[in-house]
N, C-alpha and C positions, 0 to 999 in steps of 0.2 A: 534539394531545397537549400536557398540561400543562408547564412546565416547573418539573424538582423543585427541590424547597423544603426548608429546613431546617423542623423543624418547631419549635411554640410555645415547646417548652423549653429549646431549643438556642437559642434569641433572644442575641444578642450576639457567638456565634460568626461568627467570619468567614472567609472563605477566598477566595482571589483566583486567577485562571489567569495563568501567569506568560507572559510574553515569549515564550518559548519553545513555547508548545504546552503545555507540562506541566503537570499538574496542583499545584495547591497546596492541601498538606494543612495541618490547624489543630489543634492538640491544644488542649482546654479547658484544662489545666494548666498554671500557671503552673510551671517549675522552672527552677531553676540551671544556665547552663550548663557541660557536662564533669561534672554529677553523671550518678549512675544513672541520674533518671529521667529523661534527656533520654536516653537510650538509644535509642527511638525515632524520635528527631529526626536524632540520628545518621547511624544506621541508614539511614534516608533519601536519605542523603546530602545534607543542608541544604532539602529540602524540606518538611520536617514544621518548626512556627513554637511557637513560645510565642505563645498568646494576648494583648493588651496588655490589662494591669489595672492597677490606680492602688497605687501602697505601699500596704502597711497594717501595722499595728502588729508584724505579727511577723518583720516581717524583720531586729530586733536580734536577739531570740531565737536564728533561722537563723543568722546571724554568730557571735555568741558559740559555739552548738553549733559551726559549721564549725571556726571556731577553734581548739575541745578536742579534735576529731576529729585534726588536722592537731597538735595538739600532744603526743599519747599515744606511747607507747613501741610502736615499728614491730615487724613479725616473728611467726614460728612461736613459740607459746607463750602469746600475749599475748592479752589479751578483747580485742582491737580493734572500737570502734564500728561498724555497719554504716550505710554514707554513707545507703542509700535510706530508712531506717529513719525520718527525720529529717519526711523529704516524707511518709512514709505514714502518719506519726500526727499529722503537721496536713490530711492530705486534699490534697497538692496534688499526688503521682506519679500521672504518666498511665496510665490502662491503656486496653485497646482499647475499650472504650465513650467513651472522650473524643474517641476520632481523627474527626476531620471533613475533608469535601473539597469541593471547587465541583463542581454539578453530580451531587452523591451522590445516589444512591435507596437506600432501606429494605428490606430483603429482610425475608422472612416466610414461615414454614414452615405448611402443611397438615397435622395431624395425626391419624392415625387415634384413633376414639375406641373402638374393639375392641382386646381382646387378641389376637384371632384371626377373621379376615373375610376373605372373597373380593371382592374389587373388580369387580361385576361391570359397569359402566360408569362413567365418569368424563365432565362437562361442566365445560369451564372457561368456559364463556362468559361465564356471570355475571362472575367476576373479570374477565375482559380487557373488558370494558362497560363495567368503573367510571373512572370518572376521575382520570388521574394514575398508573393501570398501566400501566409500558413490558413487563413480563414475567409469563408465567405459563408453567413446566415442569412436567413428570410425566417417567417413566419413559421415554414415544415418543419423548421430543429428547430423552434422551441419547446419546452417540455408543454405535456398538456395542460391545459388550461382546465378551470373550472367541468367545459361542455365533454369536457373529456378527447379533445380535438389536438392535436399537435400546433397550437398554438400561440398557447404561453397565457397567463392571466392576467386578464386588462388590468390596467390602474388607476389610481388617483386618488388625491388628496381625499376625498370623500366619499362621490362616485365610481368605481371602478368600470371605466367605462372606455378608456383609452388603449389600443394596445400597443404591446413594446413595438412592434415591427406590424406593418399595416398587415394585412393579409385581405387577397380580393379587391377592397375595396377602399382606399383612399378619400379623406373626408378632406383635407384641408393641403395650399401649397406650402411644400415642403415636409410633409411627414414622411419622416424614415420607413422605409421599407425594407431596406437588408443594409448588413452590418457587414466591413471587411476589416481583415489586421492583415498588418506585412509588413517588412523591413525598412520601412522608408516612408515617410508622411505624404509623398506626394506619389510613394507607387499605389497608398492606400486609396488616394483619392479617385490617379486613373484608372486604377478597378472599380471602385465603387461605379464610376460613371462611363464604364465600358460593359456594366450586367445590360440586357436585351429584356424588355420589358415591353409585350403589344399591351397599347393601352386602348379602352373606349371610353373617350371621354363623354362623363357625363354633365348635366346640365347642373350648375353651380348656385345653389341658394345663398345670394349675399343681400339680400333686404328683411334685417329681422322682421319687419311688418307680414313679410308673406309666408316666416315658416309655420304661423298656426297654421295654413294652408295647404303648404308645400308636401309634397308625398315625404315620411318620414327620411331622414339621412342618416338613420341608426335604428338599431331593432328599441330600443327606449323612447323613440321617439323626438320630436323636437321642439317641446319644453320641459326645462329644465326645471323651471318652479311656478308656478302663480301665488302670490302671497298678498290679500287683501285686506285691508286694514280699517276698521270701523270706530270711531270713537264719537258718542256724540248723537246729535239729532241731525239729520240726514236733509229733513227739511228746510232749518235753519235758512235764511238769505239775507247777506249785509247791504247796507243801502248802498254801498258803492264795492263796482263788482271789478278787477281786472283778468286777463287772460294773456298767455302767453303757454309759445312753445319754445322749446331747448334745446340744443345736442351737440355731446360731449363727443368728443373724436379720438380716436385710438394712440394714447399715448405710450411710449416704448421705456423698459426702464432705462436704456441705454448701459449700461453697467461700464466703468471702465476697463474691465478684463472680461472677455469673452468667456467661456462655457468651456471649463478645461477638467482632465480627473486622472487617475492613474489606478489601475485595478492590479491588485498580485493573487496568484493562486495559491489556495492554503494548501497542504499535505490532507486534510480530510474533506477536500472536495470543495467547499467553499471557498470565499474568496475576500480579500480586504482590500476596498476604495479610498483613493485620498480622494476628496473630491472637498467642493466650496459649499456646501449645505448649507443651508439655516433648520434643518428639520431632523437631525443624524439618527434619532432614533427611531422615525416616522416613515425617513427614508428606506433604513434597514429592515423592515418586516414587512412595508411594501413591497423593496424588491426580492427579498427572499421566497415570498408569494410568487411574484412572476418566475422565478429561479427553478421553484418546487423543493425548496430547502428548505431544514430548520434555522429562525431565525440565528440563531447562538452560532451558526457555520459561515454569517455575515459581518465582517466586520468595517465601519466607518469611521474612518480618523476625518476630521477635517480640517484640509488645508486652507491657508490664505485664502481671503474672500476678496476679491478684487470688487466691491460693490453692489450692494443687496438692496436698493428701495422697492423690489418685490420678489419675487420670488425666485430663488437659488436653488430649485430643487426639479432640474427637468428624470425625471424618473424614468423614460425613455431612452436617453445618453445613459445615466447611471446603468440601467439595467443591461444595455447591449454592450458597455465597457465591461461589464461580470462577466457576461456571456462569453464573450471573446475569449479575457482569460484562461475561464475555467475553459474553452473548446481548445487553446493551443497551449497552455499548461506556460505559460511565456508574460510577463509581465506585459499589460496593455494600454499605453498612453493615449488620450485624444484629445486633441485643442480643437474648439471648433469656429471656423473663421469668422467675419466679421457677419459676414451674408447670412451661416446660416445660424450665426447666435437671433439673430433679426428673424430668420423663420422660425425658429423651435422654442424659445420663452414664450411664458404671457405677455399679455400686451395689457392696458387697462380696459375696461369694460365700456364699447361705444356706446351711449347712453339718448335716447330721445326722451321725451318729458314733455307733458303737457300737463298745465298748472293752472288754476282758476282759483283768485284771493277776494274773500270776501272782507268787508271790516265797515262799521257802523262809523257816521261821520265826523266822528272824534280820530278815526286811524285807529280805533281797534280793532284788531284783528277776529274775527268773529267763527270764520270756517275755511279752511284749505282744503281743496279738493285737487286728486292729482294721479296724474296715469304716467307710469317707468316703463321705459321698456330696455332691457340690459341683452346686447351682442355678446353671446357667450363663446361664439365660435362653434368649432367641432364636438368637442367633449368638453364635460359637466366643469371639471376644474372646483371652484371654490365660490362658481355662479350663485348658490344657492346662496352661501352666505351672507357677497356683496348685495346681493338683495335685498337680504335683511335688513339688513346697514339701510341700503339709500329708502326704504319701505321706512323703516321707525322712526330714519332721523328726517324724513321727509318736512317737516313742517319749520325744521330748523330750532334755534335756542330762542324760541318763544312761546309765549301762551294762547295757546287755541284750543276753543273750548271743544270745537266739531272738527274732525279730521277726517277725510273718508280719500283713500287711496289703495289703486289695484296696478300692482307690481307683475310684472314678468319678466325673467331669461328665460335665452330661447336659443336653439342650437343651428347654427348655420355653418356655412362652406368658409366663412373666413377666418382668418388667424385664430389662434388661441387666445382667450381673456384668461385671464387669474387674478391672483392678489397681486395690488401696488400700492402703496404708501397710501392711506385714506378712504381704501375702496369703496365704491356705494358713495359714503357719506360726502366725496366730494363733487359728484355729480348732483346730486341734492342739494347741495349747500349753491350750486353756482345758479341753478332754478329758483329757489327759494331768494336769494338775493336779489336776484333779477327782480321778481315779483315785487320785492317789499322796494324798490327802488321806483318801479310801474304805480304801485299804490301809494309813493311819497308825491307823485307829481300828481294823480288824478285829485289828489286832497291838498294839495299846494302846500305842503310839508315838507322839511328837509329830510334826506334822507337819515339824517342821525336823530331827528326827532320822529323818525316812522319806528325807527326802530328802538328807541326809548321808553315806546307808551308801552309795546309789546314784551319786552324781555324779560326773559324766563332768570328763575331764582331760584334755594334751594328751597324744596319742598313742594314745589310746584309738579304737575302731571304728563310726561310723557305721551303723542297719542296711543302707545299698545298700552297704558293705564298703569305702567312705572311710576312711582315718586323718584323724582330727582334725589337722591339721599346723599350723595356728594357733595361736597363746593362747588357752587355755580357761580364764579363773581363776573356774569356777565357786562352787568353796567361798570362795573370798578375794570372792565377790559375794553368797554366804549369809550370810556368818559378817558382813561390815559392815554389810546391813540388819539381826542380829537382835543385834547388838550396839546397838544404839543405843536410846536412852530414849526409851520411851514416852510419849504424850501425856498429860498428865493428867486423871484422871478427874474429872467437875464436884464429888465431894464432895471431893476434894482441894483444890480452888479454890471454895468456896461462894460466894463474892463474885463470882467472874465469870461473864459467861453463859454459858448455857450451849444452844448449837441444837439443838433437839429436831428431830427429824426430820419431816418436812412433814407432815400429815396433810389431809386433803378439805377443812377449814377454816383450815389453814395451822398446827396446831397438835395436839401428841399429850398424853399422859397418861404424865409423866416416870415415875411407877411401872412402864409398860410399856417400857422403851427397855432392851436391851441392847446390851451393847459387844463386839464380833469380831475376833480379830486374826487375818491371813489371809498366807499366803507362797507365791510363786509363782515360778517359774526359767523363762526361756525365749529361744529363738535364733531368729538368722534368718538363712538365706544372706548372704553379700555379693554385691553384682555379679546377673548373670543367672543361667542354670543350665542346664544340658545341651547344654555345646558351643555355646551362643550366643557369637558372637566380638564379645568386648567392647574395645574399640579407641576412641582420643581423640587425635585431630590440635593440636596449639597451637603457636601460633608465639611470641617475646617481642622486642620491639626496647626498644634503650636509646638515645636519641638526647642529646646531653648531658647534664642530670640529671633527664628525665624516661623513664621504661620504660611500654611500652603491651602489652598481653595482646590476642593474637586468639585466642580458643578459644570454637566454638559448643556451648558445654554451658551449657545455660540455668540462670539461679538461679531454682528456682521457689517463693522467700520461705524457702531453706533458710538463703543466707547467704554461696550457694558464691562468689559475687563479691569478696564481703570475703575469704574464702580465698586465693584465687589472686592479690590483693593482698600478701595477708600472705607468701605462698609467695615473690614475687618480692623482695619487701624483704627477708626473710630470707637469700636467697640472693647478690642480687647489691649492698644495701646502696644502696638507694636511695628514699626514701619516697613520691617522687611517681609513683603509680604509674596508668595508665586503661587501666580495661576496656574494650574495645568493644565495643561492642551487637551483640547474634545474630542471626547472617540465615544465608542457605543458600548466599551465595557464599562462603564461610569453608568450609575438609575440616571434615568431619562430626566430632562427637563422642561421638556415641549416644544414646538419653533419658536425662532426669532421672528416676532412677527406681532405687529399690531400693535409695540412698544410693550410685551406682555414679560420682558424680564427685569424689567426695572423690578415690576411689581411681584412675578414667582419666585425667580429666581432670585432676586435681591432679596425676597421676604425668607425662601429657606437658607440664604447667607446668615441673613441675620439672627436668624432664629439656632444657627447651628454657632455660632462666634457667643452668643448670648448666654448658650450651654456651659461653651469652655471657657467662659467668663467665671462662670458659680461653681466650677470645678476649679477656677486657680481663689479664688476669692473665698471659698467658702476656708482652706484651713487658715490665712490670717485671720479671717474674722475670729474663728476659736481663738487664736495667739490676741489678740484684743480683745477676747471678752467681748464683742458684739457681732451684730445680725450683718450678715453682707451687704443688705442693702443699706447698710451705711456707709459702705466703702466705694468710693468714686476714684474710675481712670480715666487722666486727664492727662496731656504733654508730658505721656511714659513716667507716670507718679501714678500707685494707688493710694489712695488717702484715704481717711479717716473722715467725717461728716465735720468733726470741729476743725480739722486740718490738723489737729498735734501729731496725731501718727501717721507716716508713710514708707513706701518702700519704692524702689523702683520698678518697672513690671520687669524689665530683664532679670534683675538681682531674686526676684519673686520665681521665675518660669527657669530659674537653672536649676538642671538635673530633671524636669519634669517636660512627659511626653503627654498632653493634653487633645483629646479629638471629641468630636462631635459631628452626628448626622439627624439631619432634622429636611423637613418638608414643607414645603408650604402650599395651600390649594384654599383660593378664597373664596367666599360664600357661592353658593350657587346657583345657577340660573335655571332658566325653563326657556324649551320652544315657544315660541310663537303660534299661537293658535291659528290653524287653518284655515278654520273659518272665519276669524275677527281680527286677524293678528294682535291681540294683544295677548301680554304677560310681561312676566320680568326678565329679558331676557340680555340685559346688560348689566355687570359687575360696576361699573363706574363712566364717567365721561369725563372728558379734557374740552376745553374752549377757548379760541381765540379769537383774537377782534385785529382789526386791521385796515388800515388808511394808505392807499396808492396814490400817487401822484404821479401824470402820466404827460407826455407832453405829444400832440397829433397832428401831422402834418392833415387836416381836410382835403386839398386836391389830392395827394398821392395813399391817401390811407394808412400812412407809416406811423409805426406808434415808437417810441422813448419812453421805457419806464425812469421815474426821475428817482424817487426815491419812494420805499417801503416803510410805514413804521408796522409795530407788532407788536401787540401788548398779550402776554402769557401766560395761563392757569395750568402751575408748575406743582402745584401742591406744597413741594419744598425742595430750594435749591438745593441739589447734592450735590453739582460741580458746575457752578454757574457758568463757567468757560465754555462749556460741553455744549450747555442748554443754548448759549447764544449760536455757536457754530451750526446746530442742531436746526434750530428756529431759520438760520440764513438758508441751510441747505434744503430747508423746501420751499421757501420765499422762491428760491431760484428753479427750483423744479416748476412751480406753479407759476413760475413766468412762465415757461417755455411751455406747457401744455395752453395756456391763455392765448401767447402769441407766437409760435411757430412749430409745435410738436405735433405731425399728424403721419402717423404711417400711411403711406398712401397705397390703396387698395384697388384694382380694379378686375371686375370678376373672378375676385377670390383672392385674388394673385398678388404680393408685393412688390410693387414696383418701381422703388427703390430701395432693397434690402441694404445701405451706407451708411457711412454717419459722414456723406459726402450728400445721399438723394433725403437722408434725417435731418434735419436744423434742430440742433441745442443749442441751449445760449451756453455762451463764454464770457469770460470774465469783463470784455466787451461790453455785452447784452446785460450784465447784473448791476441792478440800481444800486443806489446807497440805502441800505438796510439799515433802519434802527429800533434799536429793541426799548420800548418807550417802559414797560412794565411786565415785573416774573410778576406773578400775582402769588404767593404762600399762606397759599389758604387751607392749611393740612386736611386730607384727607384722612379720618381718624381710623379707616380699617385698612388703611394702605401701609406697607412698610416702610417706615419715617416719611410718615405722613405725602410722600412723593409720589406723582403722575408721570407718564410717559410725555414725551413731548415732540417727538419724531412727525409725525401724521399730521396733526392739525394745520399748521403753517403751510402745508400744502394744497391742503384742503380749500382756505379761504384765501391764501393768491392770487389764484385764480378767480376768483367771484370778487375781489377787491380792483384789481385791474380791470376787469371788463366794467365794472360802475364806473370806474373813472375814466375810462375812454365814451362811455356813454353821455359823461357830465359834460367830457371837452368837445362834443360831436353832435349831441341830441338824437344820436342812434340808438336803435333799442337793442342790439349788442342781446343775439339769441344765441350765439353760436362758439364753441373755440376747436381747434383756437381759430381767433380774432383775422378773418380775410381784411387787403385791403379795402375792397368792397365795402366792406361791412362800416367801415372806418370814415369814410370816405362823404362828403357832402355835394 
């Protein structure tokens, strides 16, 4: 057998087996050491290396920026610079495709090319023939499962209903069915796709409508949930009745780094993953389950996250990257291409929706009635919960007294759905717009005065029978998008140009272009939902005048690193402050996900910095004769309440090694009841409001967004920089689900798995975004009073754009994303 080799384009990497037996790992990336992206070096514990390269011109640059970074004003409140920010817009922060080892082999996945097939024999022989394969697995080596069957134990996020490597029977195109490693990336590949597989293909269930029908496509069957929701008098009927249907198209998170991870084998059998998680601790006793290990023998360091606005966590890659491993006892790298990052993530949940708005002849909203229906794909995923989601927030940030809506996922032949940025709540949010946009014209009201009489406030009623107990400054987030000044129209400005909307030849016929202004309101949970216990471990030490953060709640390019910087120097008055890099020997802190670290994790920061606050404070206060809480730190001064006495916190923290470990897990929720869906089963909500201005070519259907405003309930700005960046980055995501994001699927199959047959918008396609209003309207059980802000802008984008293409067309704009067709007069 060969011995592996790096391959062609790795040429200069190097990696060495240390003295000791252990492996030494090489990250391609040159970085800083003690910044971010040496996180994984870290992590490591000094095993993972900076590559050697020679200076080159930018490393004044890097100094002068480090310099500004270290010289801005510290704390809660402040835009503070994000350190890794620095490295990833000159290319040099590592992620898990850089990681190298001695001794590595290339894993490679088999994937089925059916949506739906019977595996009725399987030869791997050809691949174990070729030269330079140490491995080739299927289903028979994995350890047994549950059924006690040589097949390994299914998985998932909540459901475990997925398996590592198919066996028999193939649900969706593209799912792995056998795993290879070899010497070389591309010998891993031509084996993967020289195994012999007779397949019978079967018939392909891709129309959720028919799988309440359809003979089951798993022993669970194929629904995933029904969840129906009742509030209210049933009989109720408003004098003026509108109806409408919807449906939301399979948006992709598109990530800008593909699905990459690197697995080493431990000395007791187990095995440690670099990999891009948002979940490291969720991840690890998952896959130690399918492994048949104890979790404590799995260990997750997480590398570089090249982009996370859903989920980073394929447990299938993970699981057959261990497998590998631990089968060739040989360090196992796999990056996986562009195609098939496109088959094996989530995708967002295709959504149809029929809506019926009742409301009495003033435009109040009187009763919503409404029927979901959520493409779950193959396996369960985290179906159950975006259901939730678009089921409770169904009626949108308004008050209706009667609410009756029946919710379903349901499990088909086509791709994966999971979590993405808004789930549920933003297919909800784009129907319910719609609606209140239908019911502004049958009453001959503006759309912002349809949605003025209705809007919800705090203390007002949820339909699962919630009180809103949160800030709800819904109208203080209408009234500053529609206050604000519009763009101007090109014959306002004749001299400057003016972009006409694209047409087939890159050009329209300015006589046909009209202009739409479009307004849209909508929320999202905070945190999880339905009695998920959401909990975050961090511990903070202060050792002279530097303080160091352990808490594994991953930054997955939100920012939250810089956060929990900011958090500690605001508290304890000390600016040099180091995160340490995520792994799984660190207490858990939950996933990234849902905007839920602002609030856990940042709450057990705070609560753990707060400790070693009154452990450095408490013995001045003896030496002053008074209570600690009269002593205030402020701009590296603790003071005295009159201001006579101070000291500086360095001159105070010398000789003393101060730590603290604290938790935070807030109030708790409840399921949603089966039969009524209600309860309480939301921690908090976030809302935004939002005004499009669209410019549309009528003969050709071409839309121009002009400009975005976005007014947003932030709770309290803690890096107002962050929040603006934050707010643009889904402004722009919720373009491109509106007007060009639609995997395209046909019997099962995707058929263009690119980001050549994918359209995202570029910087091209991105209007001019303005953040009209942060709304700081503290949340008093939130830590410092702050909301998540990730999700919502995503959310109502989308439903803000399609009114204003609606306003400039008179089309009723059912669908996104947005055809020319639809567009079109």
């Amino acid at each position: 057998m060969s011995t592996p080799s790096s391959p062609s384009d790795a040429a200069g990497a190097t990696g060495a087996a240390g003295g000791n037996g252990e492996t030494t790992l090489t990250n391609l990336a040159t970085v800083r050491e003690g910044a971010p992206g040496s996180a994984t070096g870290a992590a490591l514990g000094g095993l993972l290396t900076a590559s050697a390269s020679p200076p080159s011109s930018a490393a004044t640059p890097v100094t002068d920026i480090d310099d500004a970074i270290r010289a801005q004003r510290v704390g809660i409140g402040v835009s503070a610079l994000r350190e890794d920010g620095v490295a990833k817009a000159m290319g040099v922060y590592p992620y898990a495709a850089d990681l190298w080892a001695e001794g590595l082999l290339w894993g490679a996945l088999a994937r089925s090319p059916f949506a739906h097939a019977r595996m009725v024999s399987i030869d791997t022989r050809p691949a174990l023939a070729m030269p330079g394969v140490y491995a080739v697995l299927t289903a028979d080596d994995l350890p047994p499962g549950p059924d006690g069957l040589p097949n390994g134990a299914p998985t998932g996020p909540y459901v475990a209903d997925r398996p590592i490597l198919a066996a028999e029977v193939v649900r969706h195109h593209g799912e792995p069915f056998a795993a290879v490693a070899a010497d070389h990336p591309d010998t891993a590949r031509l084996a993967a796709a020289s195994i012999l597989v007779e397949w019978e293909p079967l018939a392909a269930l891709t129309d959720p409508d028919q799988a309440f029908h359809a003979p089951p496509l798993h022993p669970d069957g194929n629904l995933f949930r029904q969840l129906p929701l009742r509030f209210g008098d049933p009989e109720v009927v408003g004098e003026v009745v509108v109806e409408g249907m919807y449906q939301v198209g399979r948006q992709d998170p598109a990530p800008i780094g593909a699905e990459a991870g690197l697995a080493v084998p431990r000395p007791d059998g187990g095995v440690e993953l670099h990999v891009a998680t948002t979940d490291p601790h969720g991840d690890r006793d998952r896959i130690a389950l399918c492994l048949g290990i104890e979790p404590d023998r799995v260990r997750l360091v997480v590398s570089g996250i090249p982009g996370a606005t859903a989920d980073r966590d394929d447990l299938g890659f993970q699981a057959t990257l261990a497998l590998l491993a631990a089968r060739t006892g040989h360090p196992v790298k796999m990056v996986l291409t562009r195609e098939e990052s496109f088959l094996s993530h989530p995708h967002r949940h295709p959504a149809l929706l029929r809506y019926r708005h009742h409301a009495d002849a003033e435009g109040r909203l009187v009763k919503v009635e409404a029927q979901i229906l959520l493409d779950g794909g193959a396996y369960a995923d985290v179906s159950s919960e975006v259901l939730a989601s678009a089921a409770a927030l169904a009626a949108g940030p308004y008050v209706v007294p009667h609410v009756f809506v029946d919710a379903w996922a349901v499990r088909t032949n086509n791709p994966p759905s999971g979590r993405m940025r808004g789930e549920g709540a933003l297919q909800s949010c784009f129907a319910y717009e719609s609606q209140l946009d239908r019911l502004a014209a049958a009453l001959d009201l503006s759309p912002l005065e349809i949605r003025r009489r209705n809007i919800m406030a705090t203390g007002d009623l949820l339909p699962t029978g919630q009180a809103v107990t949160c800030p709800a400054p819904v109208r203080e987030l209408l009234d500053a998008v529609a206050d604000e000044p519009l763009p101007p129209l090109p014959v306002d400005r004749p001299d400057a140009e003016w972009l006409l909307p694209e047409g087939p030849a890159g050009a329209g016929d300015p006589a046909a272009v009209r202009r739409g202004i479009g307004y849209a309101i909508g929320m999202v949970p905070m945190l999880g939902i339905e009695g998920e216990d959401e909990v975050a471990t961090a511990s903070v030490r202060v050792t002279g005048s530097q303080a160091s953060v352990i808490c594994a709640a991953v930054d997955p390019g939100s920012g939250f690193a810089t956060l929990a910087k900011q958090i500690v120097q605001e508290i304890l008055g000390v600016e040099d402050v180091y995160i340490a890099p995520v792994d799984t020997d660190q207490p858990a802190a939950g996933p990234s996900a849902r905007g839920r670290q602002t609030w856990v994790a940042g709450g057990a920061i705070e609560r753990a910095a707060l400790m070693v606050r009154q452990q450095l404070l408490q013995p001045l206060a003896a030496r002053f004769a008074m209570s600690p809480e009269l002593l205030s730190i402020k701009d590296g001064r603790i003071t005295s309440y009159d201001g006579v006495l101070g000291v500086p916190v360095v001159e105070a923290l010398e000789g003393k090694d101060l730590w603290a470990t604290a938790q935070c897990r807030p109030h708790p929720t409840e399921p949603l009841d089966p039969e009524t869906g209600q309860g309480d089963a939301f921690v908090g909500l976030g809302f935004c409001a939002m005004r499009a201005v669209v410019d549309v070519d009528i003969d050709l259907g071409t839309v121009r967004v002009v400009e975005v405003t976005a007014a947003q309930d932030v709770g309290r700005a803690l890096n107002p920089r962050q929040i603006e960046a934050r707010i643009e980055a889904g402004v722009t995501q919720g373009l491109g689900l509106a007007l060009m994001e639609d995997l395209a699927v046909g019997e099962g199959r995707v058929l263009a798995p690119s980001l050549v047959g994918y359209r995202l918008p570029t910087a091209l396609d991105a209007p001019d975004i303005r953040v009209a209003a942060m709304i700081e309207d503290r949340d008093v059980v939130a830590p410092f009073g702050a909301k998540a802000v990730g999700a919502a802008p995503a959310v109502v984008a989308p439903a803000a754009i399609a009114a204003a293409v609606r306003a400039a067309t008179g089309m009723p704009i059912t669908r996104l994303p947005i055809q020319p067709e639809d567009a079109s007069v």
